[in-house]
C-alpha positions as CSV (number, residue, x, y, z in Angstrom):
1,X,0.0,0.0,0.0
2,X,1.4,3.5,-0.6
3,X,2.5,5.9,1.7
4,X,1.1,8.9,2.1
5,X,2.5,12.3,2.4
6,X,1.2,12.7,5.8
7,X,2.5,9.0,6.7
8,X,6.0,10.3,5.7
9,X,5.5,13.9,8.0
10,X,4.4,11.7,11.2
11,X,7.5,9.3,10.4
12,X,9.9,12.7,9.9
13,X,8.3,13.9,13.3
14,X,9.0,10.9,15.6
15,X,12.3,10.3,14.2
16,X,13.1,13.9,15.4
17,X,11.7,12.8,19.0
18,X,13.7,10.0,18.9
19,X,16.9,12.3,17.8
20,X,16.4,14.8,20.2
21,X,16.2,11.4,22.9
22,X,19.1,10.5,22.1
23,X,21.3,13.4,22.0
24,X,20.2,13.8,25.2
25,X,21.5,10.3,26.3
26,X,24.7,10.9,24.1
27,X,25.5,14.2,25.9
28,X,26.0,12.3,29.3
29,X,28.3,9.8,28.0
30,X,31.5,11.3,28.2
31,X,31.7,12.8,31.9
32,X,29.6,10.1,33.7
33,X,33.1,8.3,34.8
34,X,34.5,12.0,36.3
35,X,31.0,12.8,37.9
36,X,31.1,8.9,39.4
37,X,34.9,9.7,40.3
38,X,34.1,12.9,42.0
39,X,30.7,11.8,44.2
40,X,32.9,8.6,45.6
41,X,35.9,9.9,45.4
42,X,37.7,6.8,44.5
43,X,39.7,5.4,41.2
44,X,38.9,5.0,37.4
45,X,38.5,1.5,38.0
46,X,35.9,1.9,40.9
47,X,33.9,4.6,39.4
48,X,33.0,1.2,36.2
49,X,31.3,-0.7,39.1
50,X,29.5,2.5,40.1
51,X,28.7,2.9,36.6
52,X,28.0,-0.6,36.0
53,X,25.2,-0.7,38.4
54,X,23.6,2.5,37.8
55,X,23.0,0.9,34.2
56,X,21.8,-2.4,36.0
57,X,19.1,-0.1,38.4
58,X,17.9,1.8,35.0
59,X,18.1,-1.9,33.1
60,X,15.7,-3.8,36.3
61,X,13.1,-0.9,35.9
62,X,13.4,-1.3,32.1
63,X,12.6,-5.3,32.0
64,X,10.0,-4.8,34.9
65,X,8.0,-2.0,33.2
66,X,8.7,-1.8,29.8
67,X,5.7,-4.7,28.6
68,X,3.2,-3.0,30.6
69,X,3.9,0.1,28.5
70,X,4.3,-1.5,25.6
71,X,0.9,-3.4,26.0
72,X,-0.5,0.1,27.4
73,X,0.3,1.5,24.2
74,X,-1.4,-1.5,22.3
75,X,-4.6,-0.1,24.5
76,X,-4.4,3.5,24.8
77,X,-2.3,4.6,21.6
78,X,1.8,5.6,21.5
79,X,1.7,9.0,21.9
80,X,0.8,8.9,25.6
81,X,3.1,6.7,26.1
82,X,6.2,8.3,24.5
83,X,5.0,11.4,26.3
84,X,5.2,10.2,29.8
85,X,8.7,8.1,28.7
86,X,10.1,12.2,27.9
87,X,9.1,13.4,30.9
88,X,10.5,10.8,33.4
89,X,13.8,11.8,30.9
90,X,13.8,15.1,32.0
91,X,13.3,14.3,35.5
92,X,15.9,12.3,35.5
93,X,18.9,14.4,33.7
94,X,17.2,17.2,36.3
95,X,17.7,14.8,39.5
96,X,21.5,14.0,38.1
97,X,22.5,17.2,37.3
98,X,21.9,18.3,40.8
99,X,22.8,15.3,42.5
100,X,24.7,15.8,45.9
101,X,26.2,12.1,46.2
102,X,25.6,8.9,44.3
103,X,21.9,8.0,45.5
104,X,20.8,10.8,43.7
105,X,21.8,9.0,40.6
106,X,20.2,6.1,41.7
107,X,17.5,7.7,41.7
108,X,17.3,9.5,38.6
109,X,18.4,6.2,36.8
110,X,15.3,4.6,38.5
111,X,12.9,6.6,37.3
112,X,13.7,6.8,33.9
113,X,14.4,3.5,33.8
114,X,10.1,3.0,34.7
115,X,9.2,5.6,32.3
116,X,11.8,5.0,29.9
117,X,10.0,3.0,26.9
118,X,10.2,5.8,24.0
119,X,12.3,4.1,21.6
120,X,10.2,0.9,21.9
121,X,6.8,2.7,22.4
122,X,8.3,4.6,18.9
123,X,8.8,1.5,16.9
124,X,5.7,0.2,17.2
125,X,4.9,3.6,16.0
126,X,6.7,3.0,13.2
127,X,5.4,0.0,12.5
128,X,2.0,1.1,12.7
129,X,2.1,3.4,10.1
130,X,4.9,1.3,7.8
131,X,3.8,-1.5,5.5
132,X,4.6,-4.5,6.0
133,X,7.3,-4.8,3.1
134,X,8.9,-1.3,4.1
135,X,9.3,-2.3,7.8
136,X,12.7,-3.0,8.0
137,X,14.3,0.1,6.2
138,X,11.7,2.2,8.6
139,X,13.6,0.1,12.1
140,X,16.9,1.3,10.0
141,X,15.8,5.0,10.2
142,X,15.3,4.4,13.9
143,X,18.7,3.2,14.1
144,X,19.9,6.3,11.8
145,X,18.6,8.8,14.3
146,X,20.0,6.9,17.2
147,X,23.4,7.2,15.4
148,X,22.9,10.4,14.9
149,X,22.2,11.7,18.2
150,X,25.3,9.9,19.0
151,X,26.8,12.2,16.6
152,X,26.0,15.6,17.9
153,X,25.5,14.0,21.7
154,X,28.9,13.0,22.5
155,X,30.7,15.6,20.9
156,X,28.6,19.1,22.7
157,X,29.0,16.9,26.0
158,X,32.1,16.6,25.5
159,X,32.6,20.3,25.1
160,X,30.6,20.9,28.0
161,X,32.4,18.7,29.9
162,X,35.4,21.0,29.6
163,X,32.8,23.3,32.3
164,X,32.2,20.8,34.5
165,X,30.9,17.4,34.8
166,X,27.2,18.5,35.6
167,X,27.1,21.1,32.3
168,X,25.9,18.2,30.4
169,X,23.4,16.8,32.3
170,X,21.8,20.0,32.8
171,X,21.7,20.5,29.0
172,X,20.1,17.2,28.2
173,X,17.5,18.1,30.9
174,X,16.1,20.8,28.7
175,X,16.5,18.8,25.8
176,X,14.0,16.7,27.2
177,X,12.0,19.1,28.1
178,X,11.8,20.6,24.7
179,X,11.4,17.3,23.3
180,X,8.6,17.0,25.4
181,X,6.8,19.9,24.3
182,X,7.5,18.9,20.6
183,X,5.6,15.6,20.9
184,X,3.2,17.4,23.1
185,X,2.0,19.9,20.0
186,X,3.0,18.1,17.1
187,X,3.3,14.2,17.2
188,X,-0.4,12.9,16.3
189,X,-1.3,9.3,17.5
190,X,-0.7,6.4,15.0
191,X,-3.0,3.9,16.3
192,X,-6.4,4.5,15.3
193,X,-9.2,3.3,17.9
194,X,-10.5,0.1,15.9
195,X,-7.2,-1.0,16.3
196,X,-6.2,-1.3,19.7
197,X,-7.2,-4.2,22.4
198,X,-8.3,-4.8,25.8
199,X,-5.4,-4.2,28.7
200,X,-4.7,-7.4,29.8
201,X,-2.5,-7.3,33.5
202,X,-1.0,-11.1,32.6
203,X,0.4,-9.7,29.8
204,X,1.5,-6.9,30.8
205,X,4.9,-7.8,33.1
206,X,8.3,-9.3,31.3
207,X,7.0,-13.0,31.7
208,X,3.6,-12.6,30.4
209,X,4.7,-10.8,27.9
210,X,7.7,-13.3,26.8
211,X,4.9,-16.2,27.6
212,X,2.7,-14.9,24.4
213,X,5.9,-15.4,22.8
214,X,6.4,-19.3,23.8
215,X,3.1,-20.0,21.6
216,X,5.1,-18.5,18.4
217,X,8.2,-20.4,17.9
218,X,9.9,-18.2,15.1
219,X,9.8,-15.1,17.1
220,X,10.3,-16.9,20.2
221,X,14.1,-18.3,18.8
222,X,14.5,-14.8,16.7
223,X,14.4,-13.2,20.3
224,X,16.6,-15.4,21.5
225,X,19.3,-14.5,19.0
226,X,18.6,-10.8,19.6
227,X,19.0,-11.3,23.2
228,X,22.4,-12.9,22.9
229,X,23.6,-10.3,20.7
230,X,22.7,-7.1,22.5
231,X,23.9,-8.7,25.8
232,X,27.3,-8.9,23.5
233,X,26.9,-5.3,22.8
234,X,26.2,-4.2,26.3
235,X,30.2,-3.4,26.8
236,X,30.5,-0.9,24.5
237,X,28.3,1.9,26.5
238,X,28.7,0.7,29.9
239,X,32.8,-0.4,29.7
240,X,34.0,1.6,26.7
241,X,34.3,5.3,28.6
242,X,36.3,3.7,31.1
243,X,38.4,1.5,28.6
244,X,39.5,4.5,27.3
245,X,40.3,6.6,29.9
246,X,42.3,3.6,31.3
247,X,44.0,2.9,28.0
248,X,44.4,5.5,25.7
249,X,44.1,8.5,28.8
250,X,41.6,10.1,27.2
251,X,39.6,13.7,28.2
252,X,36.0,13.9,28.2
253,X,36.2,15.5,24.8
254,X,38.0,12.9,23.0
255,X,35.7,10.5,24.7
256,X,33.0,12.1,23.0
257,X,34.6,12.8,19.6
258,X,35.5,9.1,19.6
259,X,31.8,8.8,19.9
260,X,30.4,10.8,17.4
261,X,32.9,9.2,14.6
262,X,31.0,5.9,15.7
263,X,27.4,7.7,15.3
264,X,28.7,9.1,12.0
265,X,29.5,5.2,10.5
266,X,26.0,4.0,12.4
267,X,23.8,6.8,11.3
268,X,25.3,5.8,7.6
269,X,25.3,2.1,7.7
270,X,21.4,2.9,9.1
271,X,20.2,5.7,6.9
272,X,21.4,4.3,3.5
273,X,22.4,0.5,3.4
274,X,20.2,-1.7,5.5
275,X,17.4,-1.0,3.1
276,X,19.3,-1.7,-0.3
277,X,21.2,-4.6,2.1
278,X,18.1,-6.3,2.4
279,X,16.3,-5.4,-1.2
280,X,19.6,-7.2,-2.3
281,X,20.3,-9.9,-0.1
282,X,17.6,-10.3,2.1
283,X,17.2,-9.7,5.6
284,X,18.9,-12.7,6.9
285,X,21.8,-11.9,5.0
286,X,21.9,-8.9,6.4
287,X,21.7,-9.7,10.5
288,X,24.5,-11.9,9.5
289,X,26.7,-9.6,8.4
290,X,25.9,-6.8,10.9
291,X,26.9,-9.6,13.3
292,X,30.4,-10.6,11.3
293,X,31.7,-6.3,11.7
294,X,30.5,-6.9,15.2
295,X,32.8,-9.5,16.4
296,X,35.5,-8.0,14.2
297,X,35.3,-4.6,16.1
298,X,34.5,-6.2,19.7
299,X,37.5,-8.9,19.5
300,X,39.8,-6.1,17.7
301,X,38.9,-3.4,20.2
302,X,40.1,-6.2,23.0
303,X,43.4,-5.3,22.0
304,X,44.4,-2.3,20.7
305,X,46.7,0.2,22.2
306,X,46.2,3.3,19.7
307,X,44.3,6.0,18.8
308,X,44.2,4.9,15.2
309,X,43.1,1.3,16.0
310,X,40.4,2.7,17.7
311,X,38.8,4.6,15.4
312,X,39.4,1.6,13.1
313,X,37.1,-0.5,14.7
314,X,35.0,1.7,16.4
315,X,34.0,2.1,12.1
316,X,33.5,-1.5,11.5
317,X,31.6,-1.3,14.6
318,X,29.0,1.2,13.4
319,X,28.4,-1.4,10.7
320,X,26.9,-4.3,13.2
321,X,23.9,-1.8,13.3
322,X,22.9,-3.8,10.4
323,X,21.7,-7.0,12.5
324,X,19.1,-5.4,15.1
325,X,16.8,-3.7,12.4
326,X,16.2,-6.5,10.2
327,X,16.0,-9.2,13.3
328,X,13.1,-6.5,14.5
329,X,12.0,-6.6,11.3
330,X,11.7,-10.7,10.8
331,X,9.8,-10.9,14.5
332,X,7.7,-8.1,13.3
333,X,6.1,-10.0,10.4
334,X,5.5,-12.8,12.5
335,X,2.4,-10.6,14.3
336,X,-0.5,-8.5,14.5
337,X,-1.3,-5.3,13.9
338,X,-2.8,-4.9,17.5
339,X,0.0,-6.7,18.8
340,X,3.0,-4.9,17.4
341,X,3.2,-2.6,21.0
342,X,3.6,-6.2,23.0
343,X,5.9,-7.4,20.3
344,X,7.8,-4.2,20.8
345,X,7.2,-4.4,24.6
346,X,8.7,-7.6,24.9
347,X,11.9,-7.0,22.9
348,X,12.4,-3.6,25.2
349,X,12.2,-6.4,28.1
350,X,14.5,-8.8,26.5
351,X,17.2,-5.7,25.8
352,X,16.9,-4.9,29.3
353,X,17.6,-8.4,30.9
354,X,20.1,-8.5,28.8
355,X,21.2,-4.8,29.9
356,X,20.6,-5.9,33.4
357,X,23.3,-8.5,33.3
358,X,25.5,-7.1,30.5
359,X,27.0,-3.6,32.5
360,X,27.6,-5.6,35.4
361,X,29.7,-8.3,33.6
362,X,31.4,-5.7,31.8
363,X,32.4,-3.1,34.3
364,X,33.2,-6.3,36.7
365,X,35.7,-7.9,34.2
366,X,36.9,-4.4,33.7
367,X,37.5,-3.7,37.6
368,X,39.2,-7.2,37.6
369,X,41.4,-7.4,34.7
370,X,42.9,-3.5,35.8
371,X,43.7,-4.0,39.5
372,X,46.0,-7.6,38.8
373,X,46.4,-7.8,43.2
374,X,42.8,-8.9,42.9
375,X,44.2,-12.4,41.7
376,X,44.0,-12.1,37.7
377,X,46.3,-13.8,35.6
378,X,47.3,-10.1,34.1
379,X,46.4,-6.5,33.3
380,X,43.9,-6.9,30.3
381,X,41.7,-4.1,30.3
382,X,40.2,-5.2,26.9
383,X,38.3,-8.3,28.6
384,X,34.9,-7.2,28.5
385,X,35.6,-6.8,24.8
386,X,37.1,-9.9,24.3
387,X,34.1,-11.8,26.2
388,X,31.6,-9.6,23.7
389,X,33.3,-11.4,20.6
390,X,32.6,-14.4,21.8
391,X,28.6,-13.6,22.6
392,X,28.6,-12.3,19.0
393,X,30.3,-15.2,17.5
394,X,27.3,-17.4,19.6
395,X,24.5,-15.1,18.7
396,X,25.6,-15.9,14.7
397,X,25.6,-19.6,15.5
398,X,22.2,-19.5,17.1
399,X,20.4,-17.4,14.2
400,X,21.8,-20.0,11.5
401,X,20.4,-22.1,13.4
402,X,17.2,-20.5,13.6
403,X,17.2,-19.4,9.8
404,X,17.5,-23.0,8.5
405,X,15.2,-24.2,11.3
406,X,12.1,-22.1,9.8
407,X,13.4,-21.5,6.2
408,X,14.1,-17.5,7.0
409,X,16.5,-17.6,3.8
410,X,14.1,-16.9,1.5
411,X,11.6,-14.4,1.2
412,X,9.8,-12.7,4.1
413,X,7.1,-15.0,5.1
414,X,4.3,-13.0,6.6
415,X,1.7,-15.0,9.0
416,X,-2.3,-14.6,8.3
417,X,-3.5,-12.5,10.7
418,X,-5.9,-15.5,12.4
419,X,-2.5,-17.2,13.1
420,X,-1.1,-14.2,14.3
421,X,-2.9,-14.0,16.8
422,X,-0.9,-16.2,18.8
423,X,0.6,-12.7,20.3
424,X,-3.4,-12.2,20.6
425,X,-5.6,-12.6,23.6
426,X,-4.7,-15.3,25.9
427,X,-6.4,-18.9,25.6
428,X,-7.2,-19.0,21.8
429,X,-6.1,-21.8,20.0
430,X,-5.6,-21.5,17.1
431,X,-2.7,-23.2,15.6
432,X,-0.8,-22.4,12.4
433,X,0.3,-25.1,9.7
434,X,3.0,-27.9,10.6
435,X,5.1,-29.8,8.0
436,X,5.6,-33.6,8.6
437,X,8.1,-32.7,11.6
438,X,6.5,-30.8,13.1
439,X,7.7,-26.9,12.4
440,X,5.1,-24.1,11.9
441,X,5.0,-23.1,8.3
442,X,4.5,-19.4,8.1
443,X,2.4,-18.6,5.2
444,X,3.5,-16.5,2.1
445,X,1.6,-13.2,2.1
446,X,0.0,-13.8,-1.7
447,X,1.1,-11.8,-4.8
């Protein structure tokens, strides 16, 4: 079906709220280790833990809350939604800015880490007002303003962060708040009334949510790989700032100029080639090779020494942004139109159990590997990286697996919507197609 010109002026306007998101989430980045240093007062190596469990407090309230607003979106529409998820933002870059001592960032982590749902709550936008077919280059775009708030983010916090270690967080408190007043006035709803469906409390927590799930095996196993591979990229922001500090000595500006070169390869590998990727190849060709330039730049990162190594594979890097689009795509086939906010809701759970576990792995092998009269074998400050490789290389093996398992290496295979409804209400039974061993056959949407 085509898209409309208004279709493509709502799709412009929440990929500018998703922008303006994340450059206010970039603009943290490069001073959170000296604000960590200076509230406890204690090493480089010390301040990673600190950081490692404020991402695990965010992460918890993330997995705990994020289907409820995912299936609240399903009922009440997304704009609500990614409304309230903009102001818990700037209630938490307000609480941090100010913060006297570290419960204060405990706290501020916490409650945006409830409200915090507006780049899932925003996909399933996306997907509501995307056909089927365009899907994945629209979850690209996504990723292309994401990279592009990593951009701009990085590099003005890192300026600020010549000011002070608080300049930043004050700024990305009133970019919140202006984002908030952007969706406010001009973001319209996408989800027209006929579409949505009853609230339902057992779907709406991280279990009931990833129980719908159980009764649809391809997005059940595509999950799987995506979990595996975002816990792999979980060191990048939660050990990387510290990596380099430790490594390389770096200031908060050249942590956030090393940034925005990565933003710059992610916003391009995003905005111009998943789409023409998977035109071309297909999307399983693509989350394949989006997971080869990750275990490249994770296991290369591991042990460089240089500047110019670095910026190498912080490059290839940008180019495993590839995989999550067209995964989210795939899974997003596989399921109603009503049910594309739990879809979404349950994937924002996944990434946070995954982000619950991933920070604290990372930051702990980082603490470990850099003070040796803990007991390990040697100073290796690349071992969180190291450790991602291997994820990556696991997360490849798994969605083979999975692609040969239910034939994903042909065409998209969109579901009927009366099978679909497996992500539907609780207790039908309806059951899709098996072949002679057993496997649901997804049917072909028809010419």
């Amino acid at each position: 079906m085509p898209v409309s010109s208004q279709s493509k002026l709502t799709l412009a306007c929440i990929l500018v709220t998703i922008f303006l998101d994340m450059l206010g989430y970039g603009i943290v980045l490069p001073v959170l280790p000296e604000l960590i240093g200076g509230l406890i007062g204690g090493t480089n190596a010390q301040a990673a833990v600190i950081g490692g469990y404020l991402v695990f407090s965010y992460s918890l309230m993330q997995f705990l809350f994020g289907p409820a607003l995912g299936n609240l979106s399903d009922r009440f529409g997304r704009r609500p939604i990614i409304l309230i998820s903009l102001a818990g933002l700037t209630v938490d870059y307000t609480i941090m800015g100010f913060a006297p001592n570290i419960i204060y960032l405990f706290i501020g982590h916490t409650i945006a880490g409830i409200s915090g749902a507006s780049v899932a709550t925003a996909t399933a936008y996306i997907a509501d007002i995307t056909p089927k077919e365009q899907r994945a280059q629209r979850f690209g775009l996504i990723g292309a303003a994401i990279g592009l708030g990593f951009i701009a983010g990085p590099v003005v916090g890192g300026a600020l962060g010549e000011l002070g270690p608080r300049w930043p967080f004050y700024a990305a408190a009133v970019l919140a708040a202006a984002n908030l007043v952007f969706g406010f006035f001009v973001l319209p709803e996408s989800l027209a009334k006929d579409r949505r469906r009853p609230f339902d409390i057992r779907r709406a927590n991280p279990f009931g949510a990833l129980w719908a799930l159980s009764r649809n095996p391809v997005v059940l196993w595509l999950l799987a790989t995506l979990g595996l591979f975002t816990l792999a990229s979980q060191a990048f922001p939660s050990a990387w700032p510290f990596f380099t500090i430790e490594v390389l000595n770096f200031s908060s500006l050249q942590i956030g100029g090393a940034l925005g070169a990565f933003g710059v390869g992610f916003a391009v590998s995003q905005a111009f080639l998943i789409g023409p990727m998977i035109k071309r190849f297909g999307e399983w060709f693509t989350v394949l090779l989006g997971m080869l330039f990750a275990a490249i730049a994770m296991l290369g990162t591991a042990f460089i020494h240089t500047q110019f190594g670095l910026y190498g594979f912080l490059i290839v890097g940008s180019m495993a942004g590839l995989a999550g689009p067209a995964i989210n795509s795939l899974m997003s086939h596989q399921v109603a139109d009503d049910a594309q906010g739990e879809l979404q809701g349950a994937i924002n759970a996944t990434n946070s159990l995954t982000a619950i576990v991933g920070p604290l792995l990372a930051t702990q092998l980082f603490n470990y590997f850099t003070q040796p009269a803990k007991g390990a074998p040697g100073y290796f400050p690349g071992a969180p990286f190291l450790g991602s490789g291997i994820l990556v290389i696991l997360a490849a093996c798994l969605f083979v697996f999975t692609a040969w398992r239910f034939d994903l290496m042909h065409r998209p295979r969109v579901a009927k919507k009366e099978h679909l409804h497996e992500l539907g209400q609780p207790g039908q039974q309806q059951t899709p197609p098996h072949d002679e061993n057993g496997v649901p056959v997804q049917q072909p949407v028809g010419e």
